[in-house]
PDB file with one MODEL, atoms N, CA, C and O in Angstrom:
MODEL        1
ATOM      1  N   UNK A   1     -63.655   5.079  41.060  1.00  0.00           N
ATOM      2  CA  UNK A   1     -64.087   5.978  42.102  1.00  0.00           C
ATOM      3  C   UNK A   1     -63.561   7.372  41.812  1.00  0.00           C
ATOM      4  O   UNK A   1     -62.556   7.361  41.102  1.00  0.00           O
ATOM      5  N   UNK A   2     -63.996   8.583  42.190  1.00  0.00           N
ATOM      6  CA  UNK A   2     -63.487   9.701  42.417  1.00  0.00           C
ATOM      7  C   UNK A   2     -62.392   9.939  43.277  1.00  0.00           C
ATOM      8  O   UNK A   2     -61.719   9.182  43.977  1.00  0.00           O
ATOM      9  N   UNK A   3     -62.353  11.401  43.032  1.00  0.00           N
ATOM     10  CA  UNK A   3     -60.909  11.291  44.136  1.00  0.00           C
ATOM     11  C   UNK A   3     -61.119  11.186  45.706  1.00  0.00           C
ATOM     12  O   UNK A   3     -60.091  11.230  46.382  1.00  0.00           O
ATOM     13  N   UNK A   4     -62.559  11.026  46.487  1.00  0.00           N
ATOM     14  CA  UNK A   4     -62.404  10.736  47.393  1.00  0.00           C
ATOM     15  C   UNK A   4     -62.663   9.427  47.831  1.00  0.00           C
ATOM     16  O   UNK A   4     -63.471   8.712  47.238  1.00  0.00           O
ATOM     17  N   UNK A   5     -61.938   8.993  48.987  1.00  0.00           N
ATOM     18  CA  UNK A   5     -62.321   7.827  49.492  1.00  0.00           C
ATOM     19  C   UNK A   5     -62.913   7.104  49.969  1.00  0.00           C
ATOM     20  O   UNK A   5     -63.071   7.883  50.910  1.00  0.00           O
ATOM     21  N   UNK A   6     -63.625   6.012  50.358  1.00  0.00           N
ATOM     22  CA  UNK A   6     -64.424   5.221  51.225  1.00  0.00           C
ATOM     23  C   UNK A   6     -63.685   4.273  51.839  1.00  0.00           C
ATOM     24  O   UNK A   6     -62.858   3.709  51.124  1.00  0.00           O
ATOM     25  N   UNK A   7     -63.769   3.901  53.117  1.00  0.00           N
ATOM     26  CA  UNK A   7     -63.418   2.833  53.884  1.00  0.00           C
ATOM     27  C   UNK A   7     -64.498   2.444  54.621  1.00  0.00           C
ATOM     28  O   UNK A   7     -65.169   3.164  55.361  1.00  0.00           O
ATOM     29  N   UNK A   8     -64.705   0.786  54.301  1.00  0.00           N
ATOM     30  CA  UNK A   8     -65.922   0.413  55.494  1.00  0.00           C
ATOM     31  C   UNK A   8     -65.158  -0.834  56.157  1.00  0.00           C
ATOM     32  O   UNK A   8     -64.015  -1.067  55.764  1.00  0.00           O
ATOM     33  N   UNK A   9     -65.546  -1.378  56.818  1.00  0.00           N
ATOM     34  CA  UNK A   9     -64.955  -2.324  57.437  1.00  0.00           C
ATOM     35  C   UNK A   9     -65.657  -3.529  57.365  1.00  0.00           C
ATOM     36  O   UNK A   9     -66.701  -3.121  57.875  1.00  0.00           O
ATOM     37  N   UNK A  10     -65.910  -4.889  57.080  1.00  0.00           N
ATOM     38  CA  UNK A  10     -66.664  -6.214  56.891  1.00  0.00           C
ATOM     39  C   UNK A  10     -65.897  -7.325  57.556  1.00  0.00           C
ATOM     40  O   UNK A  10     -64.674  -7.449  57.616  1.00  0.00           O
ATOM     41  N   UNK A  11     -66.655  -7.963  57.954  1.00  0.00           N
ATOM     42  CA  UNK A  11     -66.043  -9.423  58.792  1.00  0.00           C
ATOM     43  C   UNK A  11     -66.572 -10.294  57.755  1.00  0.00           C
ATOM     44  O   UNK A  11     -67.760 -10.337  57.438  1.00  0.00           O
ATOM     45  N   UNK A  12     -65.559 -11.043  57.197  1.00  0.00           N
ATOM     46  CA  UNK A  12     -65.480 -12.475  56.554  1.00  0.00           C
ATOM     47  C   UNK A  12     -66.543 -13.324  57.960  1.00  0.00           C
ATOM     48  O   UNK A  12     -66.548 -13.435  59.186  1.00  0.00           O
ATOM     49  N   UNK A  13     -67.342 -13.763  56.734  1.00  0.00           N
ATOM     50  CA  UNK A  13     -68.447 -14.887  57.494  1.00  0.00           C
ATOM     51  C   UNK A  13     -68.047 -15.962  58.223  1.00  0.00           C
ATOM     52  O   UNK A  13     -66.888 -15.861  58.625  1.00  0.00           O
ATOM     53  N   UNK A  14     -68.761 -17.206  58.603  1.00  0.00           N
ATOM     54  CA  UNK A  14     -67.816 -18.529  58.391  1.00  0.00           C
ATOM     55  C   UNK A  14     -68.240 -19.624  57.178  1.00  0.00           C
ATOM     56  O   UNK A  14     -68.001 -20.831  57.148  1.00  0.00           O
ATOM     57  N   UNK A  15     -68.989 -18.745  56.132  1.00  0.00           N
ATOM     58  CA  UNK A  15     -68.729 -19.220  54.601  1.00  0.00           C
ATOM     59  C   UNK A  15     -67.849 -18.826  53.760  1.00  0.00           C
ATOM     60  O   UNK A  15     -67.644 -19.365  52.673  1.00  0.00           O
ATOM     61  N   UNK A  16     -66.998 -17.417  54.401  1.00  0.00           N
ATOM     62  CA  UNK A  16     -66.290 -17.153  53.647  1.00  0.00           C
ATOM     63  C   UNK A  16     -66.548 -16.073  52.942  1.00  0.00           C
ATOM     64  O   UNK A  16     -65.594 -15.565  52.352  1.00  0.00           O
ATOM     65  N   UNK A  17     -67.749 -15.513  52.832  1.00  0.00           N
ATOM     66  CA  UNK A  17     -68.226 -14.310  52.744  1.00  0.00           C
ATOM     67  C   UNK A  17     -68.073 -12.558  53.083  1.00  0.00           C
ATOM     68  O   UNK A  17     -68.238 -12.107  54.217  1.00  0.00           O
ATOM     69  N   UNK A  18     -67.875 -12.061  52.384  1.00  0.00           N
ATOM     70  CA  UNK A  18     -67.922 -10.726  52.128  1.00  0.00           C
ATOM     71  C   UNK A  18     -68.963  -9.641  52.228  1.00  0.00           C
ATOM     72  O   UNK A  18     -68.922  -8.860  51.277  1.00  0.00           O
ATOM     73  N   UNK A  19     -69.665  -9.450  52.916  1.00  0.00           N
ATOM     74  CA  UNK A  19     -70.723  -8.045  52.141  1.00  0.00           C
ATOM     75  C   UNK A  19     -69.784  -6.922  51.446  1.00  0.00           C
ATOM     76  O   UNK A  19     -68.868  -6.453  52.121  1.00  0.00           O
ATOM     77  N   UNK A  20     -70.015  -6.407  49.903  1.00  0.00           N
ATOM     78  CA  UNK A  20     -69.716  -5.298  49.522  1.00  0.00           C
ATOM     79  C   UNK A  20     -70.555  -4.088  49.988  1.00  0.00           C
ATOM     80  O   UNK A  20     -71.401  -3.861  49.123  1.00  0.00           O
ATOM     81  N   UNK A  21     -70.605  -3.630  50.536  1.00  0.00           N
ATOM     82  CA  UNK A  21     -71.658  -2.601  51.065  1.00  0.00           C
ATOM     83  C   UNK A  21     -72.234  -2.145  50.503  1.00  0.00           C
ATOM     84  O   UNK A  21     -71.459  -2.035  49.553  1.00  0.00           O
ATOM     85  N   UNK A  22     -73.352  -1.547  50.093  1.00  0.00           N
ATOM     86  CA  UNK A  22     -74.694  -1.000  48.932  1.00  0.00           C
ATOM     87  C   UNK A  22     -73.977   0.588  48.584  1.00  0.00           C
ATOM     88  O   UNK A  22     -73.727   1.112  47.499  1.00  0.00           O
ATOM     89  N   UNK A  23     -73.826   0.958  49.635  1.00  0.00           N
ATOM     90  CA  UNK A  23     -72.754   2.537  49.151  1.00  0.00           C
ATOM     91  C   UNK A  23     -71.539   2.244  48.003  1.00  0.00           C
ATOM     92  O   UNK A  23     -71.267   3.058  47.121  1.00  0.00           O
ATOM     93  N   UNK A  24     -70.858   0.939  48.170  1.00  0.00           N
ATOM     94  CA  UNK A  24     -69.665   1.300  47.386  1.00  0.00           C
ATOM     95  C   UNK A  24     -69.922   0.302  46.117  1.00  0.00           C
ATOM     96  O   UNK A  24     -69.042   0.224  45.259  1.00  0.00           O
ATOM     97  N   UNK A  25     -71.158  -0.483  45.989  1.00  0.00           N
ATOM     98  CA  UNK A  25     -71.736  -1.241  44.786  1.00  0.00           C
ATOM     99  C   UNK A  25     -72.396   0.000  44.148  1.00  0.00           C
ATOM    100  O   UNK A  25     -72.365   0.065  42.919  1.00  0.00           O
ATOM    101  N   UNK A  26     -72.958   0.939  44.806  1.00  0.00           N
ATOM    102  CA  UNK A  26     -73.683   2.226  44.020  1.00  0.00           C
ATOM    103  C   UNK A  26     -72.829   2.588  43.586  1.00  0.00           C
ATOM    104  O   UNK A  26     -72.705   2.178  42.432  1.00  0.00           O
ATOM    105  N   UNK A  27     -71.854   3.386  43.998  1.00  0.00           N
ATOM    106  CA  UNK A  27     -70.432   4.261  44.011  1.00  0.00           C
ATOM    107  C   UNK A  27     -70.130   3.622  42.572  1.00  0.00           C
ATOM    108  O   UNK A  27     -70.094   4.446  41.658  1.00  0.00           O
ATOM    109  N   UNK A  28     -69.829   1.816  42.107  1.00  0.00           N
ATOM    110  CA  UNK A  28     -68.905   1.630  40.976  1.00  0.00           C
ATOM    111  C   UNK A  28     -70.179   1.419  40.318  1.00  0.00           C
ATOM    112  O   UNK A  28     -70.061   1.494  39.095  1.00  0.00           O
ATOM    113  N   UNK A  29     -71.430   1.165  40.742  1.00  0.00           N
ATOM    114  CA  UNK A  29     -72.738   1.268  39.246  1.00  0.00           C
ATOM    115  C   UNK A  29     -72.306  -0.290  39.199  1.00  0.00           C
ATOM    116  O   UNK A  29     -72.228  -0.837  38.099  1.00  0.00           O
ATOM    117  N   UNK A  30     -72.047  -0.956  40.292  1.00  0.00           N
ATOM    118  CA  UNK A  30     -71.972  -2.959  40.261  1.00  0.00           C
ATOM    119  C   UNK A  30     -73.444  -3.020  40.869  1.00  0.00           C
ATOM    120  O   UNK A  30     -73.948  -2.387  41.796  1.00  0.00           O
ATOM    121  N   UNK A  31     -74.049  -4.177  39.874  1.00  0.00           N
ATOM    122  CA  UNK A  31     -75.551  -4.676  40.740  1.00  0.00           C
ATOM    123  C   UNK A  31     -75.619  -6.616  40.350  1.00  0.00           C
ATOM    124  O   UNK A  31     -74.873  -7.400  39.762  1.00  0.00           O
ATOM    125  N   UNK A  32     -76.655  -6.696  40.907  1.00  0.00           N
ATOM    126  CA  UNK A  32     -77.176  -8.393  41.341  1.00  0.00           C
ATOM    127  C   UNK A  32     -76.370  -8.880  39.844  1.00  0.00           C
ATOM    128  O   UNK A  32     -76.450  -8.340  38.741  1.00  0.00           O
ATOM    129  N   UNK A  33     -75.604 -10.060  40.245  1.00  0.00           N
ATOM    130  CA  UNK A  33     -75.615 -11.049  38.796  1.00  0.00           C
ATOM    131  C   UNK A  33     -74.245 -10.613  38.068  1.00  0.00           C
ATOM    132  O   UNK A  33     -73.742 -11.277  37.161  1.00  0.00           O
ATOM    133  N   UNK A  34     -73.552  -9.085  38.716  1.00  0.00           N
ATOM    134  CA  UNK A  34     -72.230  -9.084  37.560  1.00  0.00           C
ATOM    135  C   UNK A  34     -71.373  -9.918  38.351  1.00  0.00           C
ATOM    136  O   UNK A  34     -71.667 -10.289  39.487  1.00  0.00           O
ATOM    137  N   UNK A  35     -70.171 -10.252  37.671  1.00  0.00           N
ATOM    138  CA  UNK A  35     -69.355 -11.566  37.324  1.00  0.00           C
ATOM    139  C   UNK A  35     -67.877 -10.557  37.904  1.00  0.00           C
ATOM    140  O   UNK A  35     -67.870  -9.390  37.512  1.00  0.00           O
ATOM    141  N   UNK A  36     -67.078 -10.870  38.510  1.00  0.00           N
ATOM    142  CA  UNK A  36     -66.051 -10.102  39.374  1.00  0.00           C
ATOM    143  C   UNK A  36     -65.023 -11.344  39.035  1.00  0.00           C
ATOM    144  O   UNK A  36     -65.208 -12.554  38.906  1.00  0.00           O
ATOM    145  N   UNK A  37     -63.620 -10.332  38.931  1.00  0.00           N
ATOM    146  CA  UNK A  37     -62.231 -11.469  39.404  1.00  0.00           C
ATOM    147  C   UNK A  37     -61.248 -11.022  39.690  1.00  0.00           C
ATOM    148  O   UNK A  37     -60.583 -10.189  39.075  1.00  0.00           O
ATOM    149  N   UNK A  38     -60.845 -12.010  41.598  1.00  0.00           N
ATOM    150  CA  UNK A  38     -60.121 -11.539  42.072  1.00  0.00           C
ATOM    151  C   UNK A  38     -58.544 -11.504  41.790  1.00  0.00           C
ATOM    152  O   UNK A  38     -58.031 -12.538  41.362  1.00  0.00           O
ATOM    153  N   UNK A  39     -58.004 -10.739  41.936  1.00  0.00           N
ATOM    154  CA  UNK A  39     -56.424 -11.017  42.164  1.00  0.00           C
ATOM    155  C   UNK A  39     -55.565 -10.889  43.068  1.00  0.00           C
ATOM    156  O   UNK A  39     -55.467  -9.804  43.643  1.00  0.00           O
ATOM    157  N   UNK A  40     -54.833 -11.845  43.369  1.00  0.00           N
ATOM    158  CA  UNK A  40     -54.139 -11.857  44.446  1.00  0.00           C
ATOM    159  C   UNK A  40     -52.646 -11.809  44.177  1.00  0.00           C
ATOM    160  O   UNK A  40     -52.096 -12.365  43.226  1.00  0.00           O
ATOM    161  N   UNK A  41     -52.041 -11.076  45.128  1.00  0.00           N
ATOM    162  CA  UNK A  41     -50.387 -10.989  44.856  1.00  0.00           C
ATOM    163  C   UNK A  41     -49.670 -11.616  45.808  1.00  0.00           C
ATOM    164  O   UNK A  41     -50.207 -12.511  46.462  1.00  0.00           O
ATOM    165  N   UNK A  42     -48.217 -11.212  46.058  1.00  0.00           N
ATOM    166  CA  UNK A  42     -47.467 -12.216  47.002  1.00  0.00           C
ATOM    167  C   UNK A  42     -47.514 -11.379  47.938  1.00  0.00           C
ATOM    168  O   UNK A  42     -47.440 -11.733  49.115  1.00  0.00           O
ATOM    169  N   UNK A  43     -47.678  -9.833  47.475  1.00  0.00           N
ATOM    170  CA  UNK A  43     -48.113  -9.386  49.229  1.00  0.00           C
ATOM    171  C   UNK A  43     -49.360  -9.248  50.213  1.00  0.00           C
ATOM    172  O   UNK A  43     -49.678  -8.429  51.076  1.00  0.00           O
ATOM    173  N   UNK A  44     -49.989 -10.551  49.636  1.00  0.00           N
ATOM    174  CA  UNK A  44     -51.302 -10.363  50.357  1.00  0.00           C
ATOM    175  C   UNK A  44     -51.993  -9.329  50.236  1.00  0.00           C
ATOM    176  O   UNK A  44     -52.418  -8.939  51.323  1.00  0.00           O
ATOM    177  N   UNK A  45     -52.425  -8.432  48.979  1.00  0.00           N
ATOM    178  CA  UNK A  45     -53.466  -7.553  48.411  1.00  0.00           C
ATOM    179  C   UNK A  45     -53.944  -8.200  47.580  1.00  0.00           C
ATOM    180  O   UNK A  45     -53.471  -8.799  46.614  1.00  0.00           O
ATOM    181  N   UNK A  46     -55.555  -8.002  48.215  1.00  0.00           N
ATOM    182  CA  UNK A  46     -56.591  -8.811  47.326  1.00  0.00           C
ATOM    183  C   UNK A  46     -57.042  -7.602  46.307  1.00  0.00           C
ATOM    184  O   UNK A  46     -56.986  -6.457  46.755  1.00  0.00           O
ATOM    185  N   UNK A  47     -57.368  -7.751  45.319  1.00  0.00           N
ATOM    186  CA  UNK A  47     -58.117  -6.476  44.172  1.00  0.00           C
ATOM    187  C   UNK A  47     -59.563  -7.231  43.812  1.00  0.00           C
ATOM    188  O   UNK A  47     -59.529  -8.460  43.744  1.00  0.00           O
ATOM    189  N   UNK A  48     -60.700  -6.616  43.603  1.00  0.00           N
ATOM    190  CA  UNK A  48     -61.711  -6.999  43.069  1.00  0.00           C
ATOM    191  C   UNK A  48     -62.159  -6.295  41.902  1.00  0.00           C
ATOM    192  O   UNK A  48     -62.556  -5.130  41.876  1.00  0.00           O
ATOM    193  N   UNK A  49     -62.039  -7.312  40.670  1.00  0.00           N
ATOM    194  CA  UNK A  49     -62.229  -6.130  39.235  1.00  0.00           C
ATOM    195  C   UNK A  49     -63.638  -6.753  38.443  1.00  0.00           C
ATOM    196  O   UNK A  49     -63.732  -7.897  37.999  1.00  0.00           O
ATOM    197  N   UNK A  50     -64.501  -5.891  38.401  1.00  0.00           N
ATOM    198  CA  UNK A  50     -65.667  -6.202  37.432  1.00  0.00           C
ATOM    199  C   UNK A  50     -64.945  -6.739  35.896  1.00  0.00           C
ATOM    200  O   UNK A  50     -64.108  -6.199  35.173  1.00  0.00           O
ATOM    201  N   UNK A  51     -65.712  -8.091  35.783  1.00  0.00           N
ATOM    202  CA  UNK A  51     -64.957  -8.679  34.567  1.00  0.00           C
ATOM    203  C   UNK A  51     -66.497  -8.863  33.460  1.00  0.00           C
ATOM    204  O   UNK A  51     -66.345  -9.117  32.266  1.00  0.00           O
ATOM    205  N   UNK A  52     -67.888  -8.694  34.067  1.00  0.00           N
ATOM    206  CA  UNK A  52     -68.660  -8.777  33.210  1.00  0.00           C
ATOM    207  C   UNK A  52     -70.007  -8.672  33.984  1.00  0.00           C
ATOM    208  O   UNK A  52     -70.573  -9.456  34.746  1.00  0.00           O
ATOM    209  N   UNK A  53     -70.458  -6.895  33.326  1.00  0.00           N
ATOM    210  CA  UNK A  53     -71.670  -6.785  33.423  1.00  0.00           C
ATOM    211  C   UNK A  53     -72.801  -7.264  33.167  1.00  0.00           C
ATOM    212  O   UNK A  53     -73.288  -7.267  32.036  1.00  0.00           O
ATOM    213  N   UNK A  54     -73.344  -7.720  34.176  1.00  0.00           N
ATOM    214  CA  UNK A  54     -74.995  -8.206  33.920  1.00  0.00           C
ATOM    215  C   UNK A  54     -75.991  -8.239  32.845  1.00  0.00           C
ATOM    216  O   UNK A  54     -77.102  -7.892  33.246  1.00  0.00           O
ATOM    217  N   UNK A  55     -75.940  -8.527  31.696  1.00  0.00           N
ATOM    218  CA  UNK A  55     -77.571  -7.611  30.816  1.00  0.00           C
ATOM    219  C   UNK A  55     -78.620  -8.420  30.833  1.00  0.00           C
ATOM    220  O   UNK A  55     -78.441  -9.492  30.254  1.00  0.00           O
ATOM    221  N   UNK A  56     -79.787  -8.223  31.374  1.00  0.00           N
ATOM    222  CA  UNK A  56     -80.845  -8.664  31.406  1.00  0.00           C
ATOM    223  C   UNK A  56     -81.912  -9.284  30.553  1.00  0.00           C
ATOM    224  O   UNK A  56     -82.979  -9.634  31.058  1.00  0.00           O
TER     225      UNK A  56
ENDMDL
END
């Protein structure tokens, strides 16, 4: 991201689900089909890192 920020806010489904919002999937250039992995620490911060772009 640039140096400014975005904050949106999402409610976990009851599948467990996430929406990434279409603004901040534009924002990192993430679309349908790339491959993400999370990491989690002991202080309860989740990170979401693109691990493999899509090619068609």
């Amino acid at each position: 991201m640039n140096n400014t920020e975005t904050t949106i806010t999402r409610t976990l489904d009851e599948l467990g689900r996430i929406v990434i919002p279409k603004e901040i999937r534009a924002k990192l250039g993430w679309g349908e089909k790339d491959t993400f992995t999370f990491h989690c620490t002991e202080n309860n911060t989740l990170t979401l890192q693109l691990a493999e772009k899509y090619q068609s």
